[in-house]
C-alpha positions as CSV (number, residue, x, y, z in Angstrom):
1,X,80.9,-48.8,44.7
2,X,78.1,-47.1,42.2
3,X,78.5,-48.5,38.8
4,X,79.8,-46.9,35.8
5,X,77.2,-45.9,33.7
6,X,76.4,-47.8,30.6
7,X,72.5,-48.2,30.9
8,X,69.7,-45.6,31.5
9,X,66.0,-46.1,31.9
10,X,63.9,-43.6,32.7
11,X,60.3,-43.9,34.1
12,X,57.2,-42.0,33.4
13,X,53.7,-42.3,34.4
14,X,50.5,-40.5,33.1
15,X,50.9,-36.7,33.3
16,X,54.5,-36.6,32.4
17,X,55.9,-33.5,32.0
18,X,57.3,-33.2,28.3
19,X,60.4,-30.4,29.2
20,X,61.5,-33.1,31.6
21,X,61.3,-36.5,29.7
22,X,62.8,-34.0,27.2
23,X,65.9,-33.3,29.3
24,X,66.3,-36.7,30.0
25,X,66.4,-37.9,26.0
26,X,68.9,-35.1,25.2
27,X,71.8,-35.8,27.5
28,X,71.4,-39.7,28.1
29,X,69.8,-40.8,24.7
30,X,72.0,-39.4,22.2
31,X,73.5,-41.4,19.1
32,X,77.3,-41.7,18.8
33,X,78.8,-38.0,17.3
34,X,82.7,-38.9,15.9
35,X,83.2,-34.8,16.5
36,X,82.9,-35.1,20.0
37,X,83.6,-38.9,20.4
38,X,80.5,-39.0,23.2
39,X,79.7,-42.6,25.3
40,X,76.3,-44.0,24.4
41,X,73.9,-45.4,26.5
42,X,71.7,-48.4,26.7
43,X,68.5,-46.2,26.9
44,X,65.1,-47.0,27.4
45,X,62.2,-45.0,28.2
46,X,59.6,-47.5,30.3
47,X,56.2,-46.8,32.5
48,X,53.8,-49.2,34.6
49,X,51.4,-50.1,31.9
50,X,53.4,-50.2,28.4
51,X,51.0,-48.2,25.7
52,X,49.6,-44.9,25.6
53,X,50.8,-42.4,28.2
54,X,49.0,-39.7,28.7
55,X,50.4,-36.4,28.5
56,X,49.0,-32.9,30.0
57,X,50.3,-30.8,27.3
58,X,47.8,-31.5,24.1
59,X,49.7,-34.9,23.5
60,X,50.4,-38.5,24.9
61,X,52.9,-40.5,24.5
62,X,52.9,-44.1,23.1
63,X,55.7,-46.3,25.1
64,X,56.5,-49.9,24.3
65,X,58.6,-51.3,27.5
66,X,56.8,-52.0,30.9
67,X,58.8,-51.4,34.2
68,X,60.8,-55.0,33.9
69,X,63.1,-53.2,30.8
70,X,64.6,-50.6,34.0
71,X,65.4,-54.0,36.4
72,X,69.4,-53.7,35.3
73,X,69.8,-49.9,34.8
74,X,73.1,-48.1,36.0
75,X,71.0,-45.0,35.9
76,X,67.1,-44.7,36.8
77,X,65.6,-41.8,36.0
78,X,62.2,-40.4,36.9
79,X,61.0,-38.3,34.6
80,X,58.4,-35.2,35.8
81,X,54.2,-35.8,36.1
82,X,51.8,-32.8,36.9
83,X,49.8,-34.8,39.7
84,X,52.8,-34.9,41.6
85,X,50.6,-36.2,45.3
86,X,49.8,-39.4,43.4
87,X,52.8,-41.4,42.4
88,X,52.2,-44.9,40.9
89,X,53.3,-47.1,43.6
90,X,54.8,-49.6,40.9
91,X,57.3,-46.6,39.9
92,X,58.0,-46.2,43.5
93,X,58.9,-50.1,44.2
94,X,61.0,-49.9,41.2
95,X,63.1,-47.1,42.3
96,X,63.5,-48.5,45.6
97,X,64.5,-51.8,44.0
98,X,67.3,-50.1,41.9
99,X,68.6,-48.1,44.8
100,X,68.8,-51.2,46.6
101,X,71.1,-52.8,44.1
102,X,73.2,-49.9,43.9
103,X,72.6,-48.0,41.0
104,X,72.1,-44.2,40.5
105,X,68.7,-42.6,41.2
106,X,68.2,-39.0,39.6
107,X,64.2,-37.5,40.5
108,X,63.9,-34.3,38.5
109,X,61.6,-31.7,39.7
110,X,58.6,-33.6,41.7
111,X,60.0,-36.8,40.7
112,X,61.1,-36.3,43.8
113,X,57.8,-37.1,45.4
114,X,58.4,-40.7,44.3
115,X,61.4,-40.8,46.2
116,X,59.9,-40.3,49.2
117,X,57.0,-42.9,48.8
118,X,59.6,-45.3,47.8
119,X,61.1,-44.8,51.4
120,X,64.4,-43.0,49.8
121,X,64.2,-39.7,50.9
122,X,64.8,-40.3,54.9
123,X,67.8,-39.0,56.5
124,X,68.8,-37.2,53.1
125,X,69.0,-34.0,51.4
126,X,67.3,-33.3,48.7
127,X,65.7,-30.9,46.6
128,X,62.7,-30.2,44.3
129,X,61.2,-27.0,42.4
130,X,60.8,-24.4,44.4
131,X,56.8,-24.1,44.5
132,X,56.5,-27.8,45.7
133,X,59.2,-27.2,48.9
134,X,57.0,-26.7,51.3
135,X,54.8,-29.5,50.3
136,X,57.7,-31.9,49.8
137,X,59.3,-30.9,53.8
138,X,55.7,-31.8,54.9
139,X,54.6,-35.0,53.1
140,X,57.8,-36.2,54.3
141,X,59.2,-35.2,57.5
142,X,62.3,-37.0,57.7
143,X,63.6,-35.7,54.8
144,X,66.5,-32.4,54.4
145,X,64.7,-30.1,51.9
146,X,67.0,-27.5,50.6
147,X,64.9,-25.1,48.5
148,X,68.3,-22.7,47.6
149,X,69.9,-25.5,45.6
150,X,69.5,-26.4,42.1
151,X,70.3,-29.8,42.4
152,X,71.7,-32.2,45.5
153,X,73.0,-35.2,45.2
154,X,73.7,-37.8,48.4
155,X,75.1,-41.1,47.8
156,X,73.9,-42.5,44.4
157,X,70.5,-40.5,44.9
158,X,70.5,-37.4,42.8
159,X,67.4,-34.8,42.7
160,X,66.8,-31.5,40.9
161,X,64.9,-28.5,41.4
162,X,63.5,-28.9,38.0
163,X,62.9,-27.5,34.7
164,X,66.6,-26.7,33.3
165,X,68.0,-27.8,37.0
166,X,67.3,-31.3,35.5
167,X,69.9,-30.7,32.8
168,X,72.7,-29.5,35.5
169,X,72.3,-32.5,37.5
170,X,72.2,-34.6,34.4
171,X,75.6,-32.6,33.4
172,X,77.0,-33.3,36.7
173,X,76.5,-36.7,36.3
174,X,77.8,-37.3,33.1
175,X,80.9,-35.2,34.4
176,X,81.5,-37.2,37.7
177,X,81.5,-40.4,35.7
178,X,83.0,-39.5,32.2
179,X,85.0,-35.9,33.6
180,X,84.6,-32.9,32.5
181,X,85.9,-32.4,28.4
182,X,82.8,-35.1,27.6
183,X,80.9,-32.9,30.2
184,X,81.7,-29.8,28.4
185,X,81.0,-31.3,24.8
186,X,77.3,-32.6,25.9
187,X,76.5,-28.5,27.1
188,X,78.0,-27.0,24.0
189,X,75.8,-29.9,22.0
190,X,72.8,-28.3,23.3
191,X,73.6,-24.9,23.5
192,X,73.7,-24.5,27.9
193,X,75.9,-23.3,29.7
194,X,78.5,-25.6,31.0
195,X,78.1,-27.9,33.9
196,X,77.7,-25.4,36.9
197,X,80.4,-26.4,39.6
198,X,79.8,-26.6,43.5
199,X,80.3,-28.8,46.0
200,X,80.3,-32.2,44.7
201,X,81.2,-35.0,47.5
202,X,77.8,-35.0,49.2
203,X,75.8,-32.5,47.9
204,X,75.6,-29.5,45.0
205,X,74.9,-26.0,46.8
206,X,73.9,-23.1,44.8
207,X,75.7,-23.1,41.1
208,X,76.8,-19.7,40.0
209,X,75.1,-18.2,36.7
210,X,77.6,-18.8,34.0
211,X,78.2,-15.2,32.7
212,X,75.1,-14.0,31.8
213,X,74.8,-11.2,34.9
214,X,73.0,-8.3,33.7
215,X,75.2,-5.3,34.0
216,X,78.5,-7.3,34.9
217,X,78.7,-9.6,32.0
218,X,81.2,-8.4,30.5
219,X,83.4,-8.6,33.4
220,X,82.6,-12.1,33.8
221,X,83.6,-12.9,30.4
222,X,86.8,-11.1,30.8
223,X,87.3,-13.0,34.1
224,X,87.3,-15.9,32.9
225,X,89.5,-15.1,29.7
226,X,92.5,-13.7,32.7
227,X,92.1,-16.0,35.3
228,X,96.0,-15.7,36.5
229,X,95.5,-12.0,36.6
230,X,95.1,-10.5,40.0
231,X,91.1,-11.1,40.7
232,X,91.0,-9.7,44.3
233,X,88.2,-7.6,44.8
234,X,89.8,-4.3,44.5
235,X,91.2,-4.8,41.2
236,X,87.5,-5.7,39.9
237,X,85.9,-3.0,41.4
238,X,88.4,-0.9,39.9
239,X,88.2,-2.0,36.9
240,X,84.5,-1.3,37.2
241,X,85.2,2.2,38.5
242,X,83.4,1.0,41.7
243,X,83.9,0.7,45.4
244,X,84.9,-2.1,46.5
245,X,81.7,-2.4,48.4
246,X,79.5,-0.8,46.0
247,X,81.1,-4.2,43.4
248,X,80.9,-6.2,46.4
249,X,77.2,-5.8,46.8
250,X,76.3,-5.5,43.7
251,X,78.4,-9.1,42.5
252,X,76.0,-10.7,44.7
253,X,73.0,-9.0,43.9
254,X,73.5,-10.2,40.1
255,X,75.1,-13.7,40.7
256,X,73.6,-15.0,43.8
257,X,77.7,-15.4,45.5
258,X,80.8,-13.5,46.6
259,X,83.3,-12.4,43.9
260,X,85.9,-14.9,45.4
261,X,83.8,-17.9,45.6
262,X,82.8,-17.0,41.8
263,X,86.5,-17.0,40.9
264,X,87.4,-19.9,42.7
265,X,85.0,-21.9,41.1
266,X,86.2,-20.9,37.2
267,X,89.5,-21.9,38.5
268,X,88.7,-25.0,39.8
269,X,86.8,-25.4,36.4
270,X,90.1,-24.5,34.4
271,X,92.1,-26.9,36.6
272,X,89.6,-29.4,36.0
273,X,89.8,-29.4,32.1
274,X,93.6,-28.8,32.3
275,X,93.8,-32.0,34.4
276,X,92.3,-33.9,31.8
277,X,93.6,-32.5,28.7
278,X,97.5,-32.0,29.5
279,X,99.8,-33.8,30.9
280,X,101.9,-30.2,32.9
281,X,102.2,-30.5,36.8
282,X,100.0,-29.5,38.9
283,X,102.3,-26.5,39.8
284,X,101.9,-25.5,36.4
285,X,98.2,-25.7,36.5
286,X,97.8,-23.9,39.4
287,X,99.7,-20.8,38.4
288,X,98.2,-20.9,35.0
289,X,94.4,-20.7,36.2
290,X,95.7,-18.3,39.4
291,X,95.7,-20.6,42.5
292,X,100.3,-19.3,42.5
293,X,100.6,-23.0,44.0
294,X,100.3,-26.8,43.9
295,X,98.9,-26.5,48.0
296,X,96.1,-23.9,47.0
297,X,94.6,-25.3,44.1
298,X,94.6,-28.8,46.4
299,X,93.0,-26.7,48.6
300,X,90.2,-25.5,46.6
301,X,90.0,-28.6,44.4
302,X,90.0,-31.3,46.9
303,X,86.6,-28.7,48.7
304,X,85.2,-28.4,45.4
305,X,85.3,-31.6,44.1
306,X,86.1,-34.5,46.5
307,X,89.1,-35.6,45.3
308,X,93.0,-34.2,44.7
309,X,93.9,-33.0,41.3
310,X,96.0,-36.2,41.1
311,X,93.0,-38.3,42.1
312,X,91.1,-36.8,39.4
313,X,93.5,-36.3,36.5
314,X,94.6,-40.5,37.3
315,X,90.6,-41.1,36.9
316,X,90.0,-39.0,33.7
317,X,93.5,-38.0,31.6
318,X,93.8,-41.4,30.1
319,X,93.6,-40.9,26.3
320,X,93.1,-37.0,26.1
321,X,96.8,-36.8,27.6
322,X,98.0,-39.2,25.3
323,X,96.5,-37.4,22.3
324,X,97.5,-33.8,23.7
């Protein structure tokens, strides 16, 4: 079984990218808040050769702990570099050492590169920015590069496709092992859009924008705000006073997925927070967020997620219910 996460390292080598060390620091390395009543981590930020890092931005870094502080993490995370081809081959041993033991692996962006000299990437899917694809798929053959994915996560080995992609699959994390209200409270914290939901029991496929599509925005809001209102895709295209395959087409065009798998996944979303923060049944939920039934949202949740709404509510309720 992965561990529950108490302890984060995350390693960085010369040429680390500041947006993603940046990532890293504000969802894992954040002091206690009583408003949202966040967990805290163990977190240490280590590299090869403990001193001055050097940066490519204008500024270096000075870090005190050498590669020994990450031996125990629950969570090793490899933070960004712009010389992506050279990976220090100390970083790579020590990822391979932690994945060996069990704990969680997340690569953001080319991070991913030390993955794969570390042996890790073999056999799995995985992801990295889009630019560096191509590259990745080559270097190493054995690997499933997705390049339509923001983030993927197989086993305990997580990878991003980079820049704010690091902060999704950061967000899924923390939501997978502290549920989704703590998951929600870390986003609002730093102003992004709430973990984006897709397929979690193997891998993530392509997250929906939130509801920031250009033209249909506000019907996305309003979506949202109704979802036990009939959502087919003649009533939205009537509301838009648009065909349904004028909507249809153009639904895609500005979210990147079909109307009904964008409403699924808010409801799945709804359940998910409902799950956690009431104690109604599950019939309840389900007509409240529009599923009409206890067998459709288990349908749709247990796809989405990996586990039935009872598994889920028995792993996250807890004290939320209580309090509710």
């Amino acid at each position: 079984m992965p561990p529950t996460v108490t302890s984060v390292a995350v390693l960085v080598q010369d040429g680390v990218e500041p947006f993603g060390l940046g990532a890293m620091c504000e969802v894992w390395a954040e002091p206690y808040h009583p408003e949202d009543d966040n967990p805290v981590f163990d977190f240490v930020v280590a590299t090869p050769r403990p001193g001055r890092v050097r940066g490519p931005s204008g500024f270096d870094l000075h870090v005190e702990h050498g590669l020994e502080a990450a031996a125990h993490a629950d969570l090793l995370c490899i933070a960004p570099k712009r010389d992506y081809l050279d990976p220090s081959p100390e970083v790579a041993a020590t990822v391979a050492a932690a994945h060996a033991r069990g704990a969680f692996v997340f690569a953001h962006c080319t991070a991913a590169f030390v993955l794969g000299e570390a042996g890790l990437l073999d056999g799995r899917r995985c992801t990295t920015h889009w630019r560096h694809t191509d590259v990745l798929a080559a270097r190493y053959p054995e690997a499933q590069v997705d390049e339509n994915v923001l983030y993927v996560q197989d086993g305990t080995i997580v990878t991003g496709a980079g820049s704010a992609a690091g902060l999704d699959a950061a967000l899924h994390l923390m939501r997978q092992q502290f549920g989704a209200r703590t998951a929600a409270a870390a986003a609002r914290r730093m102003v992004v859009p709430p973990h984006r939901s897709g397929g979690q029991a193997q891998f993530i496929a392509r997250a929906v924008p939130d509801c920031d599509a250009e033209t249909l925005g506000p019907l996305l809001v309003w979506i949202v705000e109704n979802l036990a209102e009939d959502l087919s895709v003649d009533e939205l295209a009537r509301r838009c006073h648009m065909s349904p395959r004028t909507f249809a087409r153009r639904f895609r065009a500005e979210t990147g997925t079909t109307p009904h798998s964008w409403v699924t996944a808010q409801r799945v979303q709804a359940a998910e927070e409902l799950l956690e923060l009431t104690d109604h049944s599950v019939d309840w939920i389900a007509d409240e967020v529009g599923f009409g039934n206890a067998a459709t949202l288990r349908h749709h949740f247990t796809r989405a997620r990996g586990v039935s709404p009872q598994q889920y509510r028995r792993t996250f309720s807890g004290a939320a219910v209580r309090s509710a």
